[in-house]
TORDO-889510 format. One record per residue: residue in one letter; z, x, y of N, C-alpha, C, CB in turn. Coordinates in steps of 0.001 Angstrom, whole numbers. Glycine has a CB too. Layout:
N
<r A <Z X Y> <Z X Y> <Z X Y> <Z X Y>>
...
end
This chain:
164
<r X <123378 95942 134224> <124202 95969 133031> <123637 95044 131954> <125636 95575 133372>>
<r X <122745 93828 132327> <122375 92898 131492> <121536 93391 130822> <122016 91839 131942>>
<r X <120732 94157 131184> <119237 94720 130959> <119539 95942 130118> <118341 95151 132449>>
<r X <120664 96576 130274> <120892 97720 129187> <121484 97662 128017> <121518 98620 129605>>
<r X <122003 96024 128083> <122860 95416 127104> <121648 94888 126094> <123945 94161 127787>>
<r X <120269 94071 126898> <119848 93586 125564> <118309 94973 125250> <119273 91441 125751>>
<r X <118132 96177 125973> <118233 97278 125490> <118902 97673 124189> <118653 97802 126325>>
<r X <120014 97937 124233> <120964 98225 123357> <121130 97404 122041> <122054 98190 124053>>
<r X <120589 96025 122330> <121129 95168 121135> <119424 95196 120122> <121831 93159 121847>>
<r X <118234 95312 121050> <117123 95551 120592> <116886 96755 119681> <116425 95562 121573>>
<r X <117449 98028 120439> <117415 98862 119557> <118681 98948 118170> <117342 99967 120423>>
<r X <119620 98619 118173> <120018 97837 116793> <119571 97124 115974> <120686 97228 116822>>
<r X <118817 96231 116575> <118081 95443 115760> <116936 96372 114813> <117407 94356 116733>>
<r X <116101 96584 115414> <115219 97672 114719> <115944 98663 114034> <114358 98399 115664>>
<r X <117012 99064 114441> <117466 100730 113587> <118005 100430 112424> <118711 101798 114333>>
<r X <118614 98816 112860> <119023 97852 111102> <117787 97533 110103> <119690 95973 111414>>
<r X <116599 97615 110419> <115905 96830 109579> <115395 98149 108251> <114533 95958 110586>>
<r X <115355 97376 107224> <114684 98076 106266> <113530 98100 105841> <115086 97982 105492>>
<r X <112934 98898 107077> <111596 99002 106288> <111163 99815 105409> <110749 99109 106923>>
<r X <109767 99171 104511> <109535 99943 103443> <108265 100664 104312> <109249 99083 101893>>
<r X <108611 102327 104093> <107583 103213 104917> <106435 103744 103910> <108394 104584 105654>>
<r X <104924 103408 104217> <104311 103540 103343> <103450 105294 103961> <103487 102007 103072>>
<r X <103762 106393 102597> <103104 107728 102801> <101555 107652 103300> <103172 108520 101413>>
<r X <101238 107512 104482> <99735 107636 104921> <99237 109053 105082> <99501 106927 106288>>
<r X <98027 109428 104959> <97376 110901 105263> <96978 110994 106754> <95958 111192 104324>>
<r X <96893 112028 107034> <96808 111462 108527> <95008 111224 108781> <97610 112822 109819>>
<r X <94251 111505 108202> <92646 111047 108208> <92612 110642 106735> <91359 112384 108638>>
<r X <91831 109569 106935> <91533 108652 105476> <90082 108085 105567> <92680 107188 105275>>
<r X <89512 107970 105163> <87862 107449 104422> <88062 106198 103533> <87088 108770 103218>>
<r X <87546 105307 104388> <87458 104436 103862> <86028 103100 103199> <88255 104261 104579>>
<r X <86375 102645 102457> <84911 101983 102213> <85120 100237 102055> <84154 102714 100589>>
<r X <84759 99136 102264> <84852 98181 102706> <83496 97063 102502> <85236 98581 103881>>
<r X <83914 96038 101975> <83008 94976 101822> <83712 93485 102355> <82575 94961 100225>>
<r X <82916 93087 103188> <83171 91814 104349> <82527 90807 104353> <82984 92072 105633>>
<r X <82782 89753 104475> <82382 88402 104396> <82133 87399 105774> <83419 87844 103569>>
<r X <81495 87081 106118> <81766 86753 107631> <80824 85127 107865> <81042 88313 108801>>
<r X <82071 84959 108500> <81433 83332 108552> <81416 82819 109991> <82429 82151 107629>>
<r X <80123 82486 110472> <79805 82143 111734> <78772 82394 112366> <80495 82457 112362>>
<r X <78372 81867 113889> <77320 81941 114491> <76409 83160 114335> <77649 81738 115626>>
<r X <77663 84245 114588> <76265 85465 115047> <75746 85849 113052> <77273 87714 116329>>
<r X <76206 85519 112311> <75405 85550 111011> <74618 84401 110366> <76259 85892 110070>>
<r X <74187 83340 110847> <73503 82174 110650> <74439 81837 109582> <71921 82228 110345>>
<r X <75983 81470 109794> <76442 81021 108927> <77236 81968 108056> <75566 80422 108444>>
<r X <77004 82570 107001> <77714 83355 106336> <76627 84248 105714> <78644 82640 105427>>
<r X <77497 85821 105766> <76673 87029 105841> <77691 88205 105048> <76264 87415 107593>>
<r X <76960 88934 104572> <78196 90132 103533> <77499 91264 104198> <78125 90256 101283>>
<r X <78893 92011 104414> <78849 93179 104892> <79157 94354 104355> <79350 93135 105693>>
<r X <78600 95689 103868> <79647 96584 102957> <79214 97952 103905> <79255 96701 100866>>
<r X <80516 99078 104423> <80422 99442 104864> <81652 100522 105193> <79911 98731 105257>>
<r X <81765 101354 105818> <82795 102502 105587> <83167 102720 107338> <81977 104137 104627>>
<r X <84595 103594 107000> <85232 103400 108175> <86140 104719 107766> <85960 101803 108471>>
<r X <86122 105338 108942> <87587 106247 109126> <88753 106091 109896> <87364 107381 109565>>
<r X <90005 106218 109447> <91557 106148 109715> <91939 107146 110252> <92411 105994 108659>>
<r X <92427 107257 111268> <93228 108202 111841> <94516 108204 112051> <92870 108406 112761>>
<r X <95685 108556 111487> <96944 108122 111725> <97875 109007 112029> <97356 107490 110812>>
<r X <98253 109309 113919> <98736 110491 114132> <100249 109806 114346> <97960 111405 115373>>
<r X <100604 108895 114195> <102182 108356 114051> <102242 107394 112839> <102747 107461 115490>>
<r X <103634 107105 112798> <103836 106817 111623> <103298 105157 111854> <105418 107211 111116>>
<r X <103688 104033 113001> <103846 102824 113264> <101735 102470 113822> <105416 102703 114631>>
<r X <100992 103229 114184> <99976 103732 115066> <98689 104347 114056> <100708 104943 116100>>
<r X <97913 103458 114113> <96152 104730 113615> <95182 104112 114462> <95228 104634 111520>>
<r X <93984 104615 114319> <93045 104100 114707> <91858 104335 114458> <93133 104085 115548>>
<r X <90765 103644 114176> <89846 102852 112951> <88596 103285 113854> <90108 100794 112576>>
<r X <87609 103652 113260> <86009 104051 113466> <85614 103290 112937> <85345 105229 113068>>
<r X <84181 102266 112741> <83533 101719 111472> <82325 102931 112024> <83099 99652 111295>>
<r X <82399 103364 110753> <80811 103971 110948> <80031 103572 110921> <80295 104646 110429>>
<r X <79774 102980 109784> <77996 102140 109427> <78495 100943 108598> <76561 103272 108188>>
<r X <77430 99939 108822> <77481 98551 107624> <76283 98215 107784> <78521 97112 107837>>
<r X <75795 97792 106332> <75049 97509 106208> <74792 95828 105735> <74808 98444 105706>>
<r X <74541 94950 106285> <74868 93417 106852> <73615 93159 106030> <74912 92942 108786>>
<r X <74194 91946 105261> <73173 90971 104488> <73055 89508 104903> <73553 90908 103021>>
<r X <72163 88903 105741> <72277 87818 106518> <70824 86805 106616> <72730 88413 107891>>
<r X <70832 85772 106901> <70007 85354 107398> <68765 85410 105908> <69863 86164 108816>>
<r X <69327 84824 104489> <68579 84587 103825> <68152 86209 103372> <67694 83608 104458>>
<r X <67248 86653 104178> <67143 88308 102914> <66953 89355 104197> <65179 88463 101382>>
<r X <67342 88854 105507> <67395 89896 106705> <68353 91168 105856> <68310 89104 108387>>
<r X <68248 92413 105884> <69285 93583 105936> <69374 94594 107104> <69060 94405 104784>>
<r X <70723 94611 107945> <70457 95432 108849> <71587 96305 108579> <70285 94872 110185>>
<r X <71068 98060 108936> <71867 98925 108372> <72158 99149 109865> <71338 100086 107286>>
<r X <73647 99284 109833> <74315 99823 110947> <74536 98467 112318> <73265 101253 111436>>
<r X <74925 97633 111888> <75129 95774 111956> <76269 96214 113560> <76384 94627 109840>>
<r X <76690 97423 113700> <77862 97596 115228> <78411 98403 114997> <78973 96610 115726>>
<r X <79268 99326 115692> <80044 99927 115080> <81386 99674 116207> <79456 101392 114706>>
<r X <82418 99959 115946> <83757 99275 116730> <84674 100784 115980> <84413 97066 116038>>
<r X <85661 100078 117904> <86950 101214 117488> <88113 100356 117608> <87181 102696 118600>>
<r X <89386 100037 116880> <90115 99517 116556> <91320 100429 116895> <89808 99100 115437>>
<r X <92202 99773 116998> <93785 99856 117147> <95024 99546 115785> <94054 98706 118315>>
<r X <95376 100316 114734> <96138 99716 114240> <97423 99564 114230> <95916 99822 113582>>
<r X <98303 98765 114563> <99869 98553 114675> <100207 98086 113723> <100427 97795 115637>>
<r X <101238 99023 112607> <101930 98786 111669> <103335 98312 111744> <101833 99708 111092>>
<r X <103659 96928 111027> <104617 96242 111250> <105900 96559 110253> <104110 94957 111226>>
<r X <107413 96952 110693> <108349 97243 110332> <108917 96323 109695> <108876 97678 111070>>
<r X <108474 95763 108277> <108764 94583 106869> <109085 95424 105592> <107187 93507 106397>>
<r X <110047 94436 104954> <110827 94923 103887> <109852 94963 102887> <112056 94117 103526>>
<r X <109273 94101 102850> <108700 94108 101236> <107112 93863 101535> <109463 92651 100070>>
<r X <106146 93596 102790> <105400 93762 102030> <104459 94915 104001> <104783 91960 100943>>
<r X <103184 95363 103330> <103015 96349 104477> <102056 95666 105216> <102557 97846 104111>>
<r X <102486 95017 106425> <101081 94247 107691> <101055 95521 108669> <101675 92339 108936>>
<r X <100013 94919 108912> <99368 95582 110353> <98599 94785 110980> <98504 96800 110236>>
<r X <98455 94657 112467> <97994 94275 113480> <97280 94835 113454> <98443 94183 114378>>
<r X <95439 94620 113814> <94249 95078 114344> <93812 94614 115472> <93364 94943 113596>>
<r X <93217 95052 116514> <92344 94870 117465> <91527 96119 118066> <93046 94238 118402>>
<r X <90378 95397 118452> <90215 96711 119288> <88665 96107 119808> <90267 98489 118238>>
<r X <87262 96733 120175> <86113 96204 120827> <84926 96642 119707> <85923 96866 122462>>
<r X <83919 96215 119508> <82454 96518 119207> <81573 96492 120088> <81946 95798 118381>>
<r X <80157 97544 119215> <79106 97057 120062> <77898 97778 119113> <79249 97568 121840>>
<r X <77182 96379 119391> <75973 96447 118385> <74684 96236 119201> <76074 95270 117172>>
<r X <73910 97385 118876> <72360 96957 119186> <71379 96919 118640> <71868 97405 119868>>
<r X <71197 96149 117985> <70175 95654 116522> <69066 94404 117537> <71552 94499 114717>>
<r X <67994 94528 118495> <67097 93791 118947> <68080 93545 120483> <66650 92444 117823>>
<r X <69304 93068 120946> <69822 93001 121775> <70714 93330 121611> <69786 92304 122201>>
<r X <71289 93895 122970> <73239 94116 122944> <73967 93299 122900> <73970 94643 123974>>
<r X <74639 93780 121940> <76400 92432 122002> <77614 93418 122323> <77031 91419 119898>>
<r X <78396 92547 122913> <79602 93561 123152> <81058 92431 122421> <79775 94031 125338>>
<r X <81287 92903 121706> <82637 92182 120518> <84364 92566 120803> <82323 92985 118662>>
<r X <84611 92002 120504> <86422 91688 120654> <86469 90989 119748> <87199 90929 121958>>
<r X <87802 92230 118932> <87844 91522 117318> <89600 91760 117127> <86615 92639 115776>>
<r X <89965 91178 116661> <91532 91066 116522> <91675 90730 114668> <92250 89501 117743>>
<r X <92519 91163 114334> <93172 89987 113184> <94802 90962 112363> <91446 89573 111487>>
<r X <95321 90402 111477> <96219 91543 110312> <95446 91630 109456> <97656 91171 109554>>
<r X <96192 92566 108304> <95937 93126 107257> <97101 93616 106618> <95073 93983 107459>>
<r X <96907 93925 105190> <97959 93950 104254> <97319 95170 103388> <98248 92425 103433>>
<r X <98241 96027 103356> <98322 97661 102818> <98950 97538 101316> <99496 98783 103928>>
<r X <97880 97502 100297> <98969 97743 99073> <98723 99442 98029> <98654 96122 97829>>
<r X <99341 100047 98727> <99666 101509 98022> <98953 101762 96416> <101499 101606 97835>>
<r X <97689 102346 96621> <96915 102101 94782> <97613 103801 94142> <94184 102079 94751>>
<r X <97406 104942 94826> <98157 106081 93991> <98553 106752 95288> <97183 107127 92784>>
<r X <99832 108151 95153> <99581 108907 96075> <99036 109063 97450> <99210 109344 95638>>
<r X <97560 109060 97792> <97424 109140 98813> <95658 108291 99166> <97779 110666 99053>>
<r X <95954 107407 98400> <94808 106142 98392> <96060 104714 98649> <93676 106029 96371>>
<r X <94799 103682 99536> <95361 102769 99412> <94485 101801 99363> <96198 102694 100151>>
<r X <94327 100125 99087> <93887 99082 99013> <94349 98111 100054> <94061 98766 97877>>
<r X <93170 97619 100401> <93740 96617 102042> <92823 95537 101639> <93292 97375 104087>>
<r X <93460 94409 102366> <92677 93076 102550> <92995 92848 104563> <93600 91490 101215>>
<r X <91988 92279 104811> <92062 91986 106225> <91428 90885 106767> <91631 92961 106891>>
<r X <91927 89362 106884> <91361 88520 107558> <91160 89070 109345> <92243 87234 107254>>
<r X <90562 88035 109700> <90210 88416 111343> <88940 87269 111985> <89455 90337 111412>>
<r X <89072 87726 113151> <87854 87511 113648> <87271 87953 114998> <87775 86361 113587>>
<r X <85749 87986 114943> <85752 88291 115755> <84839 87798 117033> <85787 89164 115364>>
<r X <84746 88191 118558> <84136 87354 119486> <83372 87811 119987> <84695 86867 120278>>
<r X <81979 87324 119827> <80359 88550 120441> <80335 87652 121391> <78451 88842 119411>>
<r X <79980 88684 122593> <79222 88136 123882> <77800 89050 123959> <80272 88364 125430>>
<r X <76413 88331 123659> <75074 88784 123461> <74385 88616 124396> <74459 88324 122530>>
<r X <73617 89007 125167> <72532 89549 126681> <72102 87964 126458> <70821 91235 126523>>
<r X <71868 87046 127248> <70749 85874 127105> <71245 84753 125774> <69031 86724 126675>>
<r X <72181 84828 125626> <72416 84345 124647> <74621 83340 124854> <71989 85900 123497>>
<r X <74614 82262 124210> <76061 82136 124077> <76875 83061 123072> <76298 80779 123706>>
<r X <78228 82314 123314> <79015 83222 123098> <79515 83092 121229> <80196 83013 124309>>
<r X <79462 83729 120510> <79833 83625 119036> <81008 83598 118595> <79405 84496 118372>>
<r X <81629 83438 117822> <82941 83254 116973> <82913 83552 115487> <83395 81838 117068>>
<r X <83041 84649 115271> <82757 84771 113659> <84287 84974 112966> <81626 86283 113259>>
<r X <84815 84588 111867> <85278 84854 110929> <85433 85880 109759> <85078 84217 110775>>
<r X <86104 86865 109719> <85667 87976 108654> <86990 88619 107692> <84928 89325 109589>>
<r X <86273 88728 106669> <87366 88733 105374> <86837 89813 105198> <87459 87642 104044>>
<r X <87535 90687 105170> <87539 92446 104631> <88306 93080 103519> <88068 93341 105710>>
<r X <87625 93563 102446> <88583 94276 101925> <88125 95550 101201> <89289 93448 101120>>
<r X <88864 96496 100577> <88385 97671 100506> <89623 98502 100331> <87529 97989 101639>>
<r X <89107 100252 99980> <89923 100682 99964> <89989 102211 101164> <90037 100670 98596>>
<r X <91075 102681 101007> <91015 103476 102085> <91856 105446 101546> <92013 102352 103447>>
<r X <91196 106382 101564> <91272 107572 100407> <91827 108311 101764> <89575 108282 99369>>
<r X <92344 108777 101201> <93007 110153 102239> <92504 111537 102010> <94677 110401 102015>>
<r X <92627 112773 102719> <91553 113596 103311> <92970 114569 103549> <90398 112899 104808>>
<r X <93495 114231 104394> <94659 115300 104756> <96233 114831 104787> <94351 115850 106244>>
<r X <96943 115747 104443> <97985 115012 104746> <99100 115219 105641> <98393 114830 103830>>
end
């Protein structure tokens, strides 16, 4: 009886809240420029690079990076720097739109790394069926022969819709 009671009081809670529901497409194209501060970039490194959205529920998508092309290490450029699949969980807030990210990478540019990257992000609605995001984070490379990294990464960009 206890257990169906705070059941019951949970789902009130949520069915009270007002969230503001933002119109997503359900595939979106997105394009993105990143900043990243830490080991596996000798410090700090810019990244610009594109990604697709998939969003088959309303609270739920999930993120491809296709390609980036990473500026590091003084005048190193490497095109296609990892590519990662992500998880996004959209958070039920009145006024402004977060989401939860996580999900894994893996890059092989001279050796393999295998990454675990977490952080939020903030959705601000630019027309119809485009939107504008910012996304702190970070993320954690484990590299063949090598310790373990900690990078920092500031993302932002926008994200175009395709279907709806």
């Amino acid at each position: 009886m206890k257990k169906l009671f705070i059941i019951l009081a949970i789902l009130f809670v949520v069915s009270s809240l007002d969230a503001k529901v933002i119109r997503r497409s359900t595939f979106e194209i997105g394009t993105k420029a990143s900043l990243y501060i830490g080991d596996a970039v000798d410090n700090v490194g810019l990244g610009l690079g594109a990604e697709v959205v998939v969003n088959p529920m309303r609270s739920i998508a999930f993120r491809i990076d296709l390609t980036e092309l990473l500026i590091a290490d003084n005048t190193a450029f490497v095109f296609n720097h990892g590519g990662s699949f992500d998880a996004l969980f959209y958070l039920p807030t009145r006024t402004l739109n977060l989401y939860i990210h996580t999900g894994f990478g893996l890059a092989t540019n001279g050796n393999t790394a295998l990454s675990v990257r977490g952080g939020v992000g903030l959705v601000h609605p630019w027309s119809r069926s485009s939107n504008l995001f910012i996304e702190p984070g970070i993320i954690i490379t484990d590299r063949e022969n090598a310790p373990t990294d900690v990078t920092f990464r500031l993302s932002a960009g926008a994200r175009f819709g395709i279907f709806r």
